[in-house]
C-alpha positions as CSV (number, residue, x, y, z in Angstrom):
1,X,105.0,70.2,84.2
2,X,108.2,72.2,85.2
3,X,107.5,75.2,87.1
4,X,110.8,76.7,87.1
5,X,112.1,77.2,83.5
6,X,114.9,79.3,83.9
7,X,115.3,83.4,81.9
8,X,118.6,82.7,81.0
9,X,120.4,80.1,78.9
10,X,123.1,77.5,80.1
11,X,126.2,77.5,77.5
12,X,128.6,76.2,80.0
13,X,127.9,72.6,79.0
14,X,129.7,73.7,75.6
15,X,132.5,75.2,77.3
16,X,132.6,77.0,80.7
17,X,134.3,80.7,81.8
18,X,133.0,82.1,78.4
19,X,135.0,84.0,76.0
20,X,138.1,83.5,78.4
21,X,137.6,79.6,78.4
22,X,140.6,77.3,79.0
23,X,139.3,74.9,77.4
24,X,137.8,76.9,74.3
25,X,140.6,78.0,73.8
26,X,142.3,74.2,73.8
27,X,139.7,73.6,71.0
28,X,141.1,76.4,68.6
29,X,144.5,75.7,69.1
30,X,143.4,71.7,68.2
31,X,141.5,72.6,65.3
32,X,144.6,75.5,64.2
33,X,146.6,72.3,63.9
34,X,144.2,70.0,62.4
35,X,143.5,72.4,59.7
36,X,146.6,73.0,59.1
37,X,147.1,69.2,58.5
38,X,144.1,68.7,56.4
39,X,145.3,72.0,54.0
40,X,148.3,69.6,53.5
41,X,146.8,66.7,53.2
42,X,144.3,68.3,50.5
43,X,147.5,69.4,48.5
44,X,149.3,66.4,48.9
45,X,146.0,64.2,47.3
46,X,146.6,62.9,43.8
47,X,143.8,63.6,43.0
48,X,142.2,60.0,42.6
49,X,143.0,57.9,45.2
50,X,138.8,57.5,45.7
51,X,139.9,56.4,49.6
52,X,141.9,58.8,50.1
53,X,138.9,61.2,49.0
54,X,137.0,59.9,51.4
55,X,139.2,60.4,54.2
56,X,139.5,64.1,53.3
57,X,135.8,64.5,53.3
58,X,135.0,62.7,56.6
59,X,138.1,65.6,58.1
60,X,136.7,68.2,56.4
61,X,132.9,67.5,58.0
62,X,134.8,67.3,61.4
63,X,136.6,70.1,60.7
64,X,133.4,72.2,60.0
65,X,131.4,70.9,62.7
66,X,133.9,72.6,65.4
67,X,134.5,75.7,63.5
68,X,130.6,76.0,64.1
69,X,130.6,75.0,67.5
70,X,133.1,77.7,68.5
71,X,131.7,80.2,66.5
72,X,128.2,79.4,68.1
73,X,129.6,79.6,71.5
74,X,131.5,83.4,71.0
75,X,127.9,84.5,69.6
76,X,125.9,83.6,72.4
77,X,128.5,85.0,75.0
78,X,128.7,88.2,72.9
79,X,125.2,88.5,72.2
80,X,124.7,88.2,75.7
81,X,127.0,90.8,76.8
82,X,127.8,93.5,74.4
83,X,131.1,94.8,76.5
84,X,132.5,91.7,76.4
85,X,135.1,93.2,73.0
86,X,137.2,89.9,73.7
87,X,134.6,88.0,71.8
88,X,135.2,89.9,68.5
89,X,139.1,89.1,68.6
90,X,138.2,85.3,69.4
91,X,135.2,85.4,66.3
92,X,138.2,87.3,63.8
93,X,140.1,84.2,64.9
94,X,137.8,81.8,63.5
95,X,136.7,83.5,60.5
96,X,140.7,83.8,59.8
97,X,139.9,79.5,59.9
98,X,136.9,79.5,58.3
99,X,138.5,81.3,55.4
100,X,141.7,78.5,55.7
101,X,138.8,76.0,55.6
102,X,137.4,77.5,52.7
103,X,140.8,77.9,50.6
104,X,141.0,74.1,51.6
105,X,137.5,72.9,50.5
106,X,137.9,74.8,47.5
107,X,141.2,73.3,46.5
108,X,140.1,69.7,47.2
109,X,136.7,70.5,44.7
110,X,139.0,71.8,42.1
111,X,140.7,68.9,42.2
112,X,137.8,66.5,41.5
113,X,137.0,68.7,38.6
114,X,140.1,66.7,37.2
115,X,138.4,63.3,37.4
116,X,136.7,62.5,34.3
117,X,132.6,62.8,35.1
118,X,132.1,59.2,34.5
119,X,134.5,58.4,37.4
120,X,132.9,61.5,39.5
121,X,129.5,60.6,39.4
122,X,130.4,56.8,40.2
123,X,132.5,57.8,42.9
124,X,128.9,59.3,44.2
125,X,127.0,56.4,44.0
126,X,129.8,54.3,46.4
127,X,128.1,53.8,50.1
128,X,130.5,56.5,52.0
129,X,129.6,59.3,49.2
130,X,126.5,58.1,48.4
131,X,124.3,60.4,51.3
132,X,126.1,63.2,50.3
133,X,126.1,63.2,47.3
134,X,124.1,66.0,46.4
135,X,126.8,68.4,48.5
136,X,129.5,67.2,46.9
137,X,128.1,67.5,43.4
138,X,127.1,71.0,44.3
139,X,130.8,71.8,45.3
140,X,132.2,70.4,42.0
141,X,129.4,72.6,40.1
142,X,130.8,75.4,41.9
143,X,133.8,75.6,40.8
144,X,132.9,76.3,37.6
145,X,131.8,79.7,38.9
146,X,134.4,80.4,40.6
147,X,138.4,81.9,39.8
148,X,141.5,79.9,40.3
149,X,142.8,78.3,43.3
150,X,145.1,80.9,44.3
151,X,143.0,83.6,43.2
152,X,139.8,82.4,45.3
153,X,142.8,81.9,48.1
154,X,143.3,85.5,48.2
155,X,139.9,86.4,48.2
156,X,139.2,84.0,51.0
157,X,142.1,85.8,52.9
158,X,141.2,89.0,52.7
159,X,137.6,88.7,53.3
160,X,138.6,88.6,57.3
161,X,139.9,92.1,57.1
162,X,137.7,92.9,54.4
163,X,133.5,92.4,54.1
164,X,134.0,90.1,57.2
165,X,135.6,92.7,59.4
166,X,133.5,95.9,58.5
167,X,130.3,93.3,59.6
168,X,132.2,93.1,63.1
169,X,132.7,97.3,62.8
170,X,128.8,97.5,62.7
171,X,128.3,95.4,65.8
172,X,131.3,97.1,67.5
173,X,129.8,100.8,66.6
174,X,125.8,99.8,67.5
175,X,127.1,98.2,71.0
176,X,128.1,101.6,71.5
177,X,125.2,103.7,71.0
178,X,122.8,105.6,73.8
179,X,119.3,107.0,73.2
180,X,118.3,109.3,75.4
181,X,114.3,108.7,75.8
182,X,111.0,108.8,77.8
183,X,109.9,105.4,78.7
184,X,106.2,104.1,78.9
185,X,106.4,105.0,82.7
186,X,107.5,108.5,82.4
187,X,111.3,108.1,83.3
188,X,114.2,109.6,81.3
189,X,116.7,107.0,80.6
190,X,119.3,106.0,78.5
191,X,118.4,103.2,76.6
192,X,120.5,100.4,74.1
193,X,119.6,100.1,70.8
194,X,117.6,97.4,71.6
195,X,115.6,98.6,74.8
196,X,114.7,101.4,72.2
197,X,113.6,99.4,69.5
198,X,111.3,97.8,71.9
199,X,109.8,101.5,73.0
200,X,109.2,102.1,69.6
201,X,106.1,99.9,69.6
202,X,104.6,101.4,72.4
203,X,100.8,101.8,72.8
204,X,100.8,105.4,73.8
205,X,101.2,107.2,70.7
206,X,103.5,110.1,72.6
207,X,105.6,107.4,73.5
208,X,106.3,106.1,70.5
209,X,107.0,109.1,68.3
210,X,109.0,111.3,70.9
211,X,111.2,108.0,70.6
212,X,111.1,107.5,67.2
213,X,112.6,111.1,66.6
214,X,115.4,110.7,69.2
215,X,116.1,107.0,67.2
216,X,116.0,109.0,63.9
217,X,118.0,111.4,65.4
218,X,120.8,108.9,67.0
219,X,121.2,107.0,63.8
220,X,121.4,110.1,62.2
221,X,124.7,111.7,63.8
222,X,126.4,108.6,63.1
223,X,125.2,108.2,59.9
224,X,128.6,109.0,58.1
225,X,129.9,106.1,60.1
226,X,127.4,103.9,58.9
227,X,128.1,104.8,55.5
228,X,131.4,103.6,55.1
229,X,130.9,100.7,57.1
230,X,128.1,99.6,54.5
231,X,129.7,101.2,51.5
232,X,132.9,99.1,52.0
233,X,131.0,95.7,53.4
234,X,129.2,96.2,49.5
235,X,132.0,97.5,48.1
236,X,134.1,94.9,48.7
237,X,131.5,92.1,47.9
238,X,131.0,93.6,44.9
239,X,134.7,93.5,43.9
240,X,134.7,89.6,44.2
241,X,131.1,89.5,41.9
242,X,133.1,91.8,39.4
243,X,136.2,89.5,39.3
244,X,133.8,86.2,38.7
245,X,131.6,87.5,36.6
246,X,128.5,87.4,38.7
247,X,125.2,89.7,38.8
248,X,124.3,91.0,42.0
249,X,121.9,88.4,42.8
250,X,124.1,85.4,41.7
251,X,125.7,84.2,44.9
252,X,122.6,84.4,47.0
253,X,120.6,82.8,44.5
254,X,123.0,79.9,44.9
255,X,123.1,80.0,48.2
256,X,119.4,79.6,49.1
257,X,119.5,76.9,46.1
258,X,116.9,78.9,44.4
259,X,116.1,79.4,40.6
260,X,115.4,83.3,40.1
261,X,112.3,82.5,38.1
262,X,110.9,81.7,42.0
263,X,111.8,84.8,43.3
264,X,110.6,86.7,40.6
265,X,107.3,85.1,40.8
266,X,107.0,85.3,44.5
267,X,107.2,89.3,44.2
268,X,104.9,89.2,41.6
269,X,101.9,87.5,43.5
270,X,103.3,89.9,46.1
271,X,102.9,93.0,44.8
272,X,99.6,92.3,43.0
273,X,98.3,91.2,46.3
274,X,98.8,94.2,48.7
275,X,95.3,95.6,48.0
276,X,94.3,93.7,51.4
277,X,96.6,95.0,53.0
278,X,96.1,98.3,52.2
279,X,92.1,98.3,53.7
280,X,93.8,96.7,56.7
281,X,96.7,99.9,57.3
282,X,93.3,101.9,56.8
283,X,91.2,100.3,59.4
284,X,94.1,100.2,61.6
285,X,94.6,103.8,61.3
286,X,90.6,104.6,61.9
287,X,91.0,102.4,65.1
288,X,94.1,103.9,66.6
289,X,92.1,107.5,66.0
290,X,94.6,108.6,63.0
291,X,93.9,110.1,59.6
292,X,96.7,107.6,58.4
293,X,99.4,105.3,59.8
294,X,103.0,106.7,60.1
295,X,105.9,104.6,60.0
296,X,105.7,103.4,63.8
297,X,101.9,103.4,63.7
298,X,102.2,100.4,61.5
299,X,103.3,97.7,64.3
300,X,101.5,99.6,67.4
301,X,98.9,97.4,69.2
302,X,95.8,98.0,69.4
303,X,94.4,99.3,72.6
304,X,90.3,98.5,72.6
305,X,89.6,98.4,76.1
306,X,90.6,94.9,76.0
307,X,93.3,93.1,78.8
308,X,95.7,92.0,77.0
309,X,96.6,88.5,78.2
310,X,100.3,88.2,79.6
311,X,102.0,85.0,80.2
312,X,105.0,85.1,82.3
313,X,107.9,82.8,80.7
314,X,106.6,79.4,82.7
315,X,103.1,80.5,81.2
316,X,103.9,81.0,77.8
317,X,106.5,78.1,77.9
318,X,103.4,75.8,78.6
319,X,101.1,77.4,76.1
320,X,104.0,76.8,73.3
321,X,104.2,73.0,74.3
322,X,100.4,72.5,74.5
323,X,99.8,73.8,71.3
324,X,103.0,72.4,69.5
325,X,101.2,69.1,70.4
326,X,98.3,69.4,68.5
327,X,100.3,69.3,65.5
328,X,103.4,67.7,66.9
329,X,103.8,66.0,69.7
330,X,107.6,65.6,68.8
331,X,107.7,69.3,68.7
332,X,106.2,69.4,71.9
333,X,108.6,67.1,73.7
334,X,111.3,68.9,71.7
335,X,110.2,72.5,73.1
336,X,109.6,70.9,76.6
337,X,113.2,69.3,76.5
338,X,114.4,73.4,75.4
339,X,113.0,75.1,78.3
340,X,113.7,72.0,80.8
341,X,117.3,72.4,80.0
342,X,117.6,75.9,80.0
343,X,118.7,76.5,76.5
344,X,116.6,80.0,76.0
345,X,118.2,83.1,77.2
346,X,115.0,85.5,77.6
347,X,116.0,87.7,80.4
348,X,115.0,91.6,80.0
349,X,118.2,93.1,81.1
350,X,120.8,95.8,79.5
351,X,123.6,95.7,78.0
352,X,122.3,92.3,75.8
353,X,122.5,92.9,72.2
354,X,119.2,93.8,69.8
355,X,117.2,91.0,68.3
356,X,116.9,87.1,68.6
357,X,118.3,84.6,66.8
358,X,118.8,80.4,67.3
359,X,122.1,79.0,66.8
360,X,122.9,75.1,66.5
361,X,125.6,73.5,68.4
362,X,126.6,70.8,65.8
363,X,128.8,68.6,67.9
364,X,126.2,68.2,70.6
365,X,123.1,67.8,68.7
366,X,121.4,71.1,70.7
367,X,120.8,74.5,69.9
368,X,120.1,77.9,71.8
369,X,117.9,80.6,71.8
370,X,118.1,84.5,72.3
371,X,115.5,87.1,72.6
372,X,114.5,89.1,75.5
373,X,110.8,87.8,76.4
374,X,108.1,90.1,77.9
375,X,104.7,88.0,77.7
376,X,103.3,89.4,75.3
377,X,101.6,87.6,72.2
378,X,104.1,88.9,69.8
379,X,107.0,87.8,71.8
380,X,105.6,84.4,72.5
381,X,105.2,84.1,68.4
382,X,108.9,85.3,68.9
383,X,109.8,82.4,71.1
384,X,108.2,80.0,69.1
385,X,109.4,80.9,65.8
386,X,113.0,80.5,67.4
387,X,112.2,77.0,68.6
388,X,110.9,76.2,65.3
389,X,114.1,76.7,64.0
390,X,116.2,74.7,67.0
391,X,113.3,71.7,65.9
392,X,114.4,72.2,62.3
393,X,118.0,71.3,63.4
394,X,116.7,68.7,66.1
395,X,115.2,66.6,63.3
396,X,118.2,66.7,60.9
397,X,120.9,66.0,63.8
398,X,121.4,62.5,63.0
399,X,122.1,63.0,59.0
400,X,125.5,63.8,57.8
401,X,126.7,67.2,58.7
402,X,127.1,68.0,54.9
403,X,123.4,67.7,54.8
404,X,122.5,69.8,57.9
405,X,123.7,73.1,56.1
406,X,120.2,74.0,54.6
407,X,120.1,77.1,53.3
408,X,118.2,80.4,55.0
409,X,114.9,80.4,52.5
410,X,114.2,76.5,53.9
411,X,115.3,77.9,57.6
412,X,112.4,79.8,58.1
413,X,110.1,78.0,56.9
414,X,110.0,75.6,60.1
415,X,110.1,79.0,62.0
416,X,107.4,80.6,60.6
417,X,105.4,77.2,61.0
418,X,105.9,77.4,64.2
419,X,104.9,80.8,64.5
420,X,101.8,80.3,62.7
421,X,100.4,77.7,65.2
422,X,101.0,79.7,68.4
423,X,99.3,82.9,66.5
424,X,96.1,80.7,65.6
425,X,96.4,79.2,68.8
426,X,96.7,82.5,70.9
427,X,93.6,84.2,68.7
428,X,91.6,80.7,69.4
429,X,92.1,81.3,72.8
430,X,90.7,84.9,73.1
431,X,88.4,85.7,76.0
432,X,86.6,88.6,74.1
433,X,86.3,90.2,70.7
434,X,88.5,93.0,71.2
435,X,91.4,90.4,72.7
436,X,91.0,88.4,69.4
437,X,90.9,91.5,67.3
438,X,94.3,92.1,68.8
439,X,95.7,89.4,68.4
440,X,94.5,89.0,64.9
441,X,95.9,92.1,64.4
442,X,99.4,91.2,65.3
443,X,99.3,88.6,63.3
444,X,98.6,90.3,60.2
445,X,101.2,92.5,61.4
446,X,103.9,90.1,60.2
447,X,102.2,89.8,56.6
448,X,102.8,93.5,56.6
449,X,106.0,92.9,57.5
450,X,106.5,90.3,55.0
451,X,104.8,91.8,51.7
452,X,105.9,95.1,52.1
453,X,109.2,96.0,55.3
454,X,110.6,93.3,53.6
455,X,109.9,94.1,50.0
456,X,111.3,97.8,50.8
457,X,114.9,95.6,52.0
458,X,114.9,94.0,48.8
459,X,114.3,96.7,46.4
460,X,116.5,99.0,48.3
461,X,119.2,96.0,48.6
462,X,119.2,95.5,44.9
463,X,119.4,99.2,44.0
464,X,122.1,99.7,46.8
465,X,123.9,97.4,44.8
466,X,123.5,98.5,41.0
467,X,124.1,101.9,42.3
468,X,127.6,100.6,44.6
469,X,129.0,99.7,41.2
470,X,129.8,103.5,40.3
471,X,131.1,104.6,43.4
472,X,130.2,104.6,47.6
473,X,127.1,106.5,47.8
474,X,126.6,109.4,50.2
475,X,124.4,109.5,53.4
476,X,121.8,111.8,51.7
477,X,121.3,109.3,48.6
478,X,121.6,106.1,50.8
479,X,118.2,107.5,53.0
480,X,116.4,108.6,49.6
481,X,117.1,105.2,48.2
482,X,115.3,103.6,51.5
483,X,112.9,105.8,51.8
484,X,111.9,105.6,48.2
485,X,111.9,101.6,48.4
486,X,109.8,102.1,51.3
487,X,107.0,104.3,49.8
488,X,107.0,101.7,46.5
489,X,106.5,98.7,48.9
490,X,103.9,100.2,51.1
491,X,102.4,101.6,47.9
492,X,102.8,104.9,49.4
493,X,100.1,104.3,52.1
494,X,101.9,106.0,54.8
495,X,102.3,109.7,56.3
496,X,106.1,109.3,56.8
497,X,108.9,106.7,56.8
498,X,111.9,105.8,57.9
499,X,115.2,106.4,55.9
500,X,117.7,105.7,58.3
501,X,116.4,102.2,58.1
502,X,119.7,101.3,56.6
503,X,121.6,102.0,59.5
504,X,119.4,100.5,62.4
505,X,118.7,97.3,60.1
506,X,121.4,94.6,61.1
507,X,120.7,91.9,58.0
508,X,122.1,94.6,55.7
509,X,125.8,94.4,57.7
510,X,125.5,90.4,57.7
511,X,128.6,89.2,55.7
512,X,128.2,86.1,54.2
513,X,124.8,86.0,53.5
514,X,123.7,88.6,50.9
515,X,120.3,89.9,50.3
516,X,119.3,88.4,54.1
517,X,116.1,89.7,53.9
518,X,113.9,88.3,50.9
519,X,114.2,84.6,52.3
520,X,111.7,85.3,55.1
521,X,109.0,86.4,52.6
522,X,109.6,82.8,51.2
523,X,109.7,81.0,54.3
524,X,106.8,82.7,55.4
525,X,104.9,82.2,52.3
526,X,106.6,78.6,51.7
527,X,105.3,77.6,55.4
528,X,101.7,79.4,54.8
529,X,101.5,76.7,51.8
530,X,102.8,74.1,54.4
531,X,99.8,74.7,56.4
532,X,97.6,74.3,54.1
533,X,98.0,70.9,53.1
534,X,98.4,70.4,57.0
535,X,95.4,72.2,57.5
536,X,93.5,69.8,54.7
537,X,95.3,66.4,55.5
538,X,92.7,63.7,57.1
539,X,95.3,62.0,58.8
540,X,98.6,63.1,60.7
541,X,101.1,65.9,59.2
542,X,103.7,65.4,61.4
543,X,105.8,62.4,59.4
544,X,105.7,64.3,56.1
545,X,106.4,67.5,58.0
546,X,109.2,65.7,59.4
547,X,110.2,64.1,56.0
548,X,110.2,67.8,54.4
549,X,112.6,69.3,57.0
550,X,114.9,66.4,56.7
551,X,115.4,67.0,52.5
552,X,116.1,70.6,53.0
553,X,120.4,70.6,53.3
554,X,120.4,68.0,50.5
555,X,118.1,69.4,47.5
556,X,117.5,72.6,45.7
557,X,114.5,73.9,47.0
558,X,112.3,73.7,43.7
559,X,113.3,69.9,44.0
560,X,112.5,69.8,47.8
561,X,109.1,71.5,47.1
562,X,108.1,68.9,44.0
563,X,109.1,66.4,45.7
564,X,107.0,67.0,49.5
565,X,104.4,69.0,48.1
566,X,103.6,68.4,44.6
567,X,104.4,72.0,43.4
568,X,106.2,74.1,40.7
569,X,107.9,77.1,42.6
570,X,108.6,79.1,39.7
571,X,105.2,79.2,38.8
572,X,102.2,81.5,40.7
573,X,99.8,79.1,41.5
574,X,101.6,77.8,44.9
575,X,102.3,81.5,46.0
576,X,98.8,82.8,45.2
577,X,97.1,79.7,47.2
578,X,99.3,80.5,50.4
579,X,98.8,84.2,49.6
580,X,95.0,83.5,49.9
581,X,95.6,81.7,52.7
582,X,96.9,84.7,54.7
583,X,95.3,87.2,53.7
584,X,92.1,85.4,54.8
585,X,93.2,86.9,58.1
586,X,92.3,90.2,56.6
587,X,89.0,89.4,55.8
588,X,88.2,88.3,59.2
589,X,90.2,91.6,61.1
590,X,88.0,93.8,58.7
591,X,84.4,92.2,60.1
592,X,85.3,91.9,63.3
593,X,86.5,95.7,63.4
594,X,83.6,97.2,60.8
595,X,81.1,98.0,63.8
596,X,84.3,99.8,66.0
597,X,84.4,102.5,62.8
């Protein structure tokens, strides 16, 4: 193998001299022009002319394909280096296109509503319409939910100053914040948001909580800031639901192509499942030498004497392709193929943004990965549930770009497949009982996560929004709302919370996704099912894997899941079988653990 994977991405194959590119910068004023010409071309369309149609399409696909490319590029060299404030005039520019795109897309769909449906739906069954159909029906459909041309046009327009812009405020506002804290080693220093992030998961208790009250206390005297930023990102997105009509939950329903009798009955075998959980926050706490778990407690290893085993990035690069291949040796070759090419920034350094994320590079066919990588287990899980997404796009990058835009309940569930096989792998692996007990217990630390961090985002989300409706909502209500969602979803198990959560929490600032947080409780449930069958085929996954992946940008996902797996999503049965499935993990951390008490 390759012994010399590289800590830091390469993104000058896309374009090279980073937000100050010449030839980026070529590319947007190319695609300026050829959006301008396909708005004109889209008005000038009669509106039947069925090859004329087609032309349109192919442009638009084009057309979106390099908006994402750009927009992919900026993100990486901004997430990379937070200073670098050129990068937000350059992503305002593109979202000013994207919204021209939009108004253009959305005109040419109104059109077709003007086709009788006989002609429409025979138009989809011709051989250039025919593999996308499904996205083009689904833009037609659309329409009916939306306002007039011009009126959507405005919308459109002033989302870039509007929702779009106060997203970009947040950024700007948590690139600028200090914390002030101890590190692990003793040393005062002044850390970015995410360096401190990282601290609070420290294994010396001190540690931990002397920097969870400077975090608390950072967030804190910004707050009001953070207040209006989200108040007016809501605020505004709320405007547009009042104008069409729709609930709170309509538009992300639709966008995760999701019937809300599924996500009603995922919470339901949720919440009547956390009993497990609760034994294991117990355990955890009688382990760690506490009377009960505070809110930093919860994801704190476990120290029981045990050596924790540390793989440097070569290490843990070669542990993720040897284990990809017991399930997937087109994963493997896939992950190999990442790390050979240097498409994983990983580097521990300052001044990088919080958080990881993969993002696809349509017109090349590649993706890359960001997340600062320390050898642990949990960031390993990290690594690979970032390459599960770049395989998700890898298999689905020689289908029409209309069908590659799968929505973000289906995009984690290749993630959080991923994930799962390194975490059974790495626990498999163990060299004692108290390594696997740790291990197992990090694992069921993202079922935590899942069933109830995540469950405390939604409620607090959907409350958020009912209570938006009457009026921007003060500092003081906006951390009683979260801490209040918190204490219902961890069924008030804990000896303190965190109510600024709302600030530090970047999915609530994300723009054009609402409710970001609820489709990783399906993905991570969806993939647990996933396994399962895996788990109980007698021959080889992999193909139907594959197959499953490929349907997800070109179905709704209770479709997607009848079709691969056999299952009705709306009802509890599926859920409750991959709800059994991870809580069996619970079972085993409680046996192993009941002669440590």
């Amino acid at each position: 193998m390759t012994t010399n994977y590289s800590l830091s991405w390469d993104i000058d194959t896309f374009f090279t001299g980073g937000s100050h590119s010449e030839a980026f910068q070529a590319k947007l004023d190319n695609t300026t022009k050829e959006l301008h010409a396909f708005s004109t071309a889209v008005s000038d369309w009669n509106g039947t002319d069925y090859n004329s149609f087609v032309t349109l399409i192919d442009t638009y696909t084009t057309l979106r394909m390099a908006l994402f490319q750009m927009s992919s590029f900026i993100e990486c060299v901004a997430a990379a280096d937070a200073s670098d404030t050129y990068s937000d005039t350059l992503l305002n520019k593109i979202g000013s296109l994207s919204a021209a795109l939009k108004n253009a897309s959305n005109d040419l769909a109104q059109q077709t509503l003007l086709l009788e449906d006989a002609t429409w739906e025979e138009w989809l069954t011709r051989t250039e319409l025919h593999d996308v159909a499904f996205v083009l029906a689904e833009l037609r459909s659309n329409q009916a939910h939306l306002l007039s041309a011009k009126e959507e046009t405005l919308i459109n327009n002033l989302s870039v100053d509007g929702y779009n812009a106060w997203a970009a405020h947040y950024d700007t506002l948590v690139g600028t914040m200090r914390f002030d804290v101890v590190t692990e080693t003793g040393e005062i220093a002044s850390l970015s948001a995410g360096q401190t992030d990282n601290l609070l998961n420290a294994a010396d208790y001190k540690v931990r909580h002397d920097a969870f009250a400077v975090w608390q206390k950072t967030w804190q005297e910004k707050a009001p800031l953070f207040a209006d930023t989200l108040n007016h990102l809501i605020g505004f997105r709320l405007a547009k639901y009042e104008a069409r009509h729709w609930d709170v939950l309509d538009e992300s329903l639709r966008l995760n192509r999701l019937n809300e009798a599924t996500l009603t009955s995922i919470w339901t075998v949720v919440a009547q499942n956390k009993t497990p959980l609760l034994a294991f926050l117990k355990r955890k706490a009688a382990l760690l030498g506490l009377d009960q778990l505070g809110w930093v407690d919860v994801e704190a290893p476990l120290n029981l004497g045990a050596t924790q085993t540390i793989r440097n990035f070569q290490t843990g690069a070669d542990f993720i392709e040897e284990n990809f291949a017991k399930f997937s040796p087109e994963m493997a070759a896939f992950a190999h193929n990442a790390f050979a090419n240097s498409w994983i920034e990983a580097e521990d350094r300052d001044n990088k943004r919080p958080g990881g994320f993969c993002i696809e590079f349509p017109e090349d066919g590649e993706s890359r990965i960001f997340m600062t990588y320390d050898g642990s287990a949990n960031t390993i899980s990290t690594l690979a549930h970032e390459l599960g997404h770049a395989f998700h796009s890898h298999v689905m990058r020689d289908q029409s770009a209309l069908n590659r835009d799968y929505a973000m309940n289906v995009a984690e569930t290749a993630s959080t497949f991923a994930e799962i096989l390194i975490s059974d792998a790495a626990i498999k692996a163990a060299t004692s009982k108290a390594e696997k007990i740790q291990l197992l217990e990090d694992k069921i630390q993202r079922s935590v996560a899942f069933f109830m961090n995540i469950h405390a985002r939604f409620l607090f989300e959907q409350r958020f929004h009912e209570a938006r409706k009457n009026g921007a909502l003060t500092v003081e209500v906006l951390n009683e709302l979260m801490e209040t969602a918190q204490k219902e979803a961890f069924v008030d198990s804990l000896k303190d919370y965190n109510p600024t959560f709302w600030q530090s929490k970047l999915h609530f600032y994300i723009d054009d996704i609402p409710f970001y947080n609820y489709p990783y409780t399906f993905g991570f449930l969806f993939s647990a099912g996933i396994y399962a069958q895996a788990a109980s085929s007698e021959t080889s996954y992999e193909q139907a894997y594959i197959a499953l992946l490929q349907d997800t940008g070109s179905m709704t996902t209770e479709n997607l899941a009848q079709k691969h797996l056999g299952v009705d999503l709306t009802q509890p049965d599926f859920w409750q079988a991959a709800v059994d499935v991870v809580l069996k993990d619970v079972t085993d951390f409680l046996a192993l653990t009941e002669d440590l008490i």
